[in-house]
C-alpha positions, 0 to 999 in steps of 0.5 A: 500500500505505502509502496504505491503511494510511493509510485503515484508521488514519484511520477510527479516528477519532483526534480528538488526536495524542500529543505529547512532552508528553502523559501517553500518549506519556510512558507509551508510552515507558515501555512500549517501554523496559520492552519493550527491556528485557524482551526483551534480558533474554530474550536473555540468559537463552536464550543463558545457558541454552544455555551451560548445557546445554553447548553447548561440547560442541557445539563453538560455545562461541567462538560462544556467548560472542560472543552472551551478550557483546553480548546482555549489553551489549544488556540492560545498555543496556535496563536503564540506560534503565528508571526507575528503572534496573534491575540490570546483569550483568557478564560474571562474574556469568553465567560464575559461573552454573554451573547452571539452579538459580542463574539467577535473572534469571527474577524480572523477567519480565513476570509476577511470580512471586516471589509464587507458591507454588513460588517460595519455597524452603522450598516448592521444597525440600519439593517436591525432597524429596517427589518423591525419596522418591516416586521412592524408593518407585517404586524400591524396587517394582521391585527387589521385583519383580526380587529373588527372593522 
């Protein structure tokens, strides 16, 4: 099986391997610490999430706090290995997270959505807005509906 495998990577004619000195191998460790990194951040936001829809209600709260605990030691690691290093989360920092709204940790994702529209507040408010005074309008149709004439 290994022996195979060997024989479908040779036929890509490789011609020079990577050594610690070359420019891909320095950029191939880039990339696997940003990767670390990325998915240690993902970790952390899905189990933080999970909190925040209540999982103490479920009855696994000491289960859940145990994961975020070595989810966060995980990407705090992740992130001391990035150049430069990148921001680390303490244990308060995601307690004081009460809801989804405050969890920002989504801003060092593999696609920078900082630079999208509804990322900026002022759009996000506009859009809170819009869409409670059109649940209003919707609102106010039924009631008309229901309330005698």
């Amino acid at each position: 099986m290994l022996e195979e495998e060997l024989s479908r990577f040779e036929e890509h004619s490789i011609e020079t391997r990577w050594v610690p000195a070359s420019q891909e191998y320095k950029d191939a460790l880039v990339m696997m610490s940003e990767r670390r990194y990325r998915r240690a951040l993902n970790e952390v936001e899905c189990l933080v999430v999970q909190r925040l829809l209540e999982m103490t209600k479920l009855g696994a709260s000491g289960v859940a706090y145990t994961a975020i605990q070595r989810a966060l030691v995980e990407y705090n690691t992740a992130a001391t290995q990035l150049t430069p290093p990148w921001q680390q989360l303490t244990w308060a920092q995601l307690a004081d997270t009460v809801t989804i709204a405050k969890f920002d940790l989504l801003h060092d994702t593999c696609t920078n959505i900082c630079q999208l529209p509804w990322a900026d507040p002022a759009h996000r408010e506009a859009m809170v807005l819009y869409f409670g005074i059109k649940r209003a309008k919707e609102e106010i149709r039924h009631l008309n509906v229901l309330s005698p004439s």
